[in-house]
N, C-alpha and C positions, 0 to 999 in steps of 0.2 A: 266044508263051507268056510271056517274060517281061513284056512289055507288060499283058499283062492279069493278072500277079501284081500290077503297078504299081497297076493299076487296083484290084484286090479290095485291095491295101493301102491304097491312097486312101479308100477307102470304109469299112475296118473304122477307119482314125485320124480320121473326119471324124463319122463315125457320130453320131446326136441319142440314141443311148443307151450310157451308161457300161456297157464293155465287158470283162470281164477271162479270162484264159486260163491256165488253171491246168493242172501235170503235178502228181501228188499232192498237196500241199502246197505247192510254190512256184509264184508267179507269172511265168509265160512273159513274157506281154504284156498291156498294158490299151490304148485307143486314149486319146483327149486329156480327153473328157468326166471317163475313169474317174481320169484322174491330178487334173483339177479338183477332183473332188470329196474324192477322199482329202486334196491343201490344205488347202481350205476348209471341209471336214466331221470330217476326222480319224476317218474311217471306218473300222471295225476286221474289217481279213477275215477272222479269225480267227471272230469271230461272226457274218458272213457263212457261213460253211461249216461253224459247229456248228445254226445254223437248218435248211440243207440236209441236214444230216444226220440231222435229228429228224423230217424231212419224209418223205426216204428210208426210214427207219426207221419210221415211219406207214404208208406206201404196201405194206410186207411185215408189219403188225400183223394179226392176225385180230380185232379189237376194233376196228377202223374201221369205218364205216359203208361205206365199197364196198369193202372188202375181196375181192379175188379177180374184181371184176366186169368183165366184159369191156371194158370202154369205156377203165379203167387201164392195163388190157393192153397195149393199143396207142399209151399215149403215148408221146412219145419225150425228150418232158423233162417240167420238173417249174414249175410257178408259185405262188410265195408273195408275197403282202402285206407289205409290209415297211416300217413308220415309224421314219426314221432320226433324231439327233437330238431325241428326247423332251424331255429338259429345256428345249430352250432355243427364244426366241422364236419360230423358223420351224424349225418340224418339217419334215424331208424325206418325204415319200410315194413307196413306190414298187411297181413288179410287178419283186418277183426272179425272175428265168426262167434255170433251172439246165438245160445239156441238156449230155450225154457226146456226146465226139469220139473218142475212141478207146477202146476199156473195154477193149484188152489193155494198152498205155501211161498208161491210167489219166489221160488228159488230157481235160477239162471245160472249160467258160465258163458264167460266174455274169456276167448282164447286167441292168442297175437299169432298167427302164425306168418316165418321171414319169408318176403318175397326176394327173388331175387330173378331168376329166368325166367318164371314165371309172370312176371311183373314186368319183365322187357318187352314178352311178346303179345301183354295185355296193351300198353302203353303205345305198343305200332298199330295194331288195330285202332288204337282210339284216336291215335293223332291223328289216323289215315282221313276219318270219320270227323273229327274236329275240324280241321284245314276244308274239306270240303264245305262243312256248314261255314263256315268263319270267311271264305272267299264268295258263297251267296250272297251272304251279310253283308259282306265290304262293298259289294258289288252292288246291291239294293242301296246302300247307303250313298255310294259316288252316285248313281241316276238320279238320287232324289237331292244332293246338293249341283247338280247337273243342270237341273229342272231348276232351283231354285237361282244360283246363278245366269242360266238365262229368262228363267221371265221376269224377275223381279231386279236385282239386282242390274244385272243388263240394259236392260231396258229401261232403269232408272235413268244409268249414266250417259247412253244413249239420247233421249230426249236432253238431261243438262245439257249434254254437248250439242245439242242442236239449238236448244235455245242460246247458247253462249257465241255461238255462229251467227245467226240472226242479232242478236245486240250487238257484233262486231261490224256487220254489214249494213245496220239501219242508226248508225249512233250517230252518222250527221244528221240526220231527218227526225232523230227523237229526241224529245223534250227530255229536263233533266228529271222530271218526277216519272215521265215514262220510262225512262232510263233506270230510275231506281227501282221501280216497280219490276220490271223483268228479271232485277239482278235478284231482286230479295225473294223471286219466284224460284231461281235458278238455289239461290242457295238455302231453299226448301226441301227442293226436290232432292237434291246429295244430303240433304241432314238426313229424310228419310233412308236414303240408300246404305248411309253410315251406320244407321242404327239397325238395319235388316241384316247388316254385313255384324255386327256387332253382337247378336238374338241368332244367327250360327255358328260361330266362339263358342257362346256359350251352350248351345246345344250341344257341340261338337265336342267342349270340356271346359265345364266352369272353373274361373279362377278359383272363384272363392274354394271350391274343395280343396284345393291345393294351399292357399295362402291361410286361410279362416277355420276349415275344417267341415264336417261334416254339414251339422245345425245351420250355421251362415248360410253356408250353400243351399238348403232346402227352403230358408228363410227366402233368398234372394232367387229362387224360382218360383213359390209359391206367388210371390209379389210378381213376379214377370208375368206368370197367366191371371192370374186376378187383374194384374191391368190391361189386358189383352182381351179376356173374355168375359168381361164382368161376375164372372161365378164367384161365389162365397166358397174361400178357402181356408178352416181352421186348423191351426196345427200344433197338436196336444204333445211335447217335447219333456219326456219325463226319462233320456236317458244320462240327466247329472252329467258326470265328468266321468263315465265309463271310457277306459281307451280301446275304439275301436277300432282292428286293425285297416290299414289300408284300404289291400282288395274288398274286404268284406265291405267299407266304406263307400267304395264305387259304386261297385253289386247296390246299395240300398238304395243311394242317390239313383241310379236309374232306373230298378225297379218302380222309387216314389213319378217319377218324369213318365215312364211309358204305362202304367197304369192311370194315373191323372188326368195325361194326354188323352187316351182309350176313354176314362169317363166324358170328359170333355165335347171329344168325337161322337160318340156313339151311345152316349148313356141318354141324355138330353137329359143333363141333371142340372140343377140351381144352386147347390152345395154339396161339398166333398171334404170328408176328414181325412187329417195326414197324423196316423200315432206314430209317435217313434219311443220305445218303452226300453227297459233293462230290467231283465230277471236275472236270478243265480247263474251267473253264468251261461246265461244266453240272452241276444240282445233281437227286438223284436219291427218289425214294421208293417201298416196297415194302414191302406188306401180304401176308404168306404166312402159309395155313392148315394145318392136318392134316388138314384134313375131308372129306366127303364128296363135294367136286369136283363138277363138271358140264360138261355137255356144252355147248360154246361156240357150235357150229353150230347151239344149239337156244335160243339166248337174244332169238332173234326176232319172239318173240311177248311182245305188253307184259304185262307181270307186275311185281311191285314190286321181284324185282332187277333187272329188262332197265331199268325204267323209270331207276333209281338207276344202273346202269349208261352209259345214255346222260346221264343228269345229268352224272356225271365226264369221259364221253369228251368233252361239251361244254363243259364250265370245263376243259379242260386246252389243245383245240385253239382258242381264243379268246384263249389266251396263248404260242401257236406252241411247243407242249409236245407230247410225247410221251404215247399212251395204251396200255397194253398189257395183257393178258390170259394166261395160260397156269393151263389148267383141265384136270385127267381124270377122272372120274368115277372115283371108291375114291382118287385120289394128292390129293388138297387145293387148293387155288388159292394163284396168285402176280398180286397186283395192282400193278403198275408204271406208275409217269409217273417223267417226266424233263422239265426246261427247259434251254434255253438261259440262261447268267446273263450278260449282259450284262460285271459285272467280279466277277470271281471269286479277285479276290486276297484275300490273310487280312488280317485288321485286327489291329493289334497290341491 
């Protein structure tokens, strides 16, 4: 017996995948790979096991896509994608494979294993599979600035230019107040059209995110449909001066825009909360209505919120984020992502 512990120890310290063995929080054991790569990589397990946890947390979401399905049921651990090393020349790739060893001692292993071929012919299937959703999308997206462009827009400029025709062809026969009167009509009608032309910019992509940053931007949307729709919009901004990266920055900004919108449309709500919070190392957000809620087990049929709905559950899990849902028909909805943030200390 002890011989062949020798043996299973031989084999977990020799292992060709970095190995680690965790009781809650602290690490038991890793074998030789796992200590290599912490050296050389400066791997932070900490974000190792806030990913696992967003994963976990996925897995009991009613807002995933196999939620409850049998096949989940039966696994016994968990496999994530994992690029370690982003910034710098040679990015690490790898298959994180979480699986419990004991769930009363609360004891796991998070194992890295290298993708490489593997990972080529995962990545052609998914692109195959992205590019088709991604050309729906572009393609819903051009018909509905389409639409907007000719009824609105159009047709703004349309009538100016007609009225601006008429004042050219009746300006010896009209008085100069009547004269003024039509001009100050005409250039009503183009302010409105400037400003329609202006409210799809920024649908299409706010300055502020780019110039001001995330907050601004939610700041200067929130104010756009409160003056728009008269709905009470309070927005509880407790994430300090965390820096959030980029994409994830986008990812939250539109999540807040197409949940809000959906309440907006279809809740028939009076007010709506926008959280935007910071934990240990993950950074959170949440759109809650008053309204008229809905049944979640029945968002399986495409409709244009199922459809907007899988848009977010899809920009969220593409950046190993959290998607969640909590809906009842007469109590309101609660729309929640969360990320993992890589470094999540405050910036002076």
């Amino acid at each position: 017996m002890l011989e062949m512990s020798n043996w299973v120890m031989e084999n977990f310290t020799r292992a060709s995948d970095a190995m680690f063995i965790f009781q809650d929080d602290q690490v038991l054991l890793m074998n030789d790979l796992a200590k290599d790569l912490i050296d050389q990589s400066q791997i932070d397990l900490d974000y190792l096991k806030a990913i696992v946890l967003t994963y976990i947390k996925r897995d009991h979401s009613e807002s995933d896509d196999c939620f409850g399905c049998a096949i989940k049921g039966q696994l016994s651990n968990i496999t994530i994608p994992v690029t370690l090393n982003k910034d710098s020349d040679t990015p690490l790739s790898f298959s994180l494979v979480y699986q419990q060893l004991s769930e009363t001692q609360n004891v796991y292993t998070i194992t890295l294993k290298s993708l490489v071929a593997k990972q080529r012919v995962d990545q052609l299937a998914m692109q195959k599979s992205l590019i088709q959703y991604i050309n729906r999308a572009h393609e819903d997206e051009r018909k509905h600035i389409s639409e907007d462009l000719h009824d609105s827009i159009a047709q703004g400029i349309f009538t100016a230019i007609m009225g601006i025709g008429r004042l050219v062809s009746e300006q010896a026969t009209t008085s100069k107040a009547e004269f003024a009167n039509q001009g100050e009509l005409i250039q009503n009608q183009l302010r409105e059209v400037l400003n329609e032309v202006k409210g799809m910019a920024l649908d299409l992509r706010p300055s502020a995110l780019d110039d001001l940053g995330l907050v601004p931007a939610l700041k200067t949307l929130i104010q756009r449909l409160q003056e728009n729709t008269g709905i009470k919009i309070t927005f509880i901004n407790r994430l300090q001066a965390i820096t959030v990266p980029n994409d994830i920055a986008i990812v939250l900004y539109r999540i807040a825009q197409e949940a809000m919108s959906n309440a907006i449309k279809h809740a028939d709500t009076d007010e709506i909360t926008l959280l935007l919070l910071a934990h240990d190392k993950r950074v959170s957000l949440e759109v809650i209505d008053t309204g008229t809620g809905f049944d979640t087990q029945k968002m399986t049929q495409p409709n244009g919120r199922s459809l907007g709905l899988l848009n977010m559950n899809e920009r969220v899990k593409a950046l190993n984020g959290v998607f969640t849902i909590d809906s009842k028909v007469g109590e309101g909805t609660s729309v929640k992502v969360e990320f993992p943030v890589r470094s999540a200390h405050l910036e002076a």
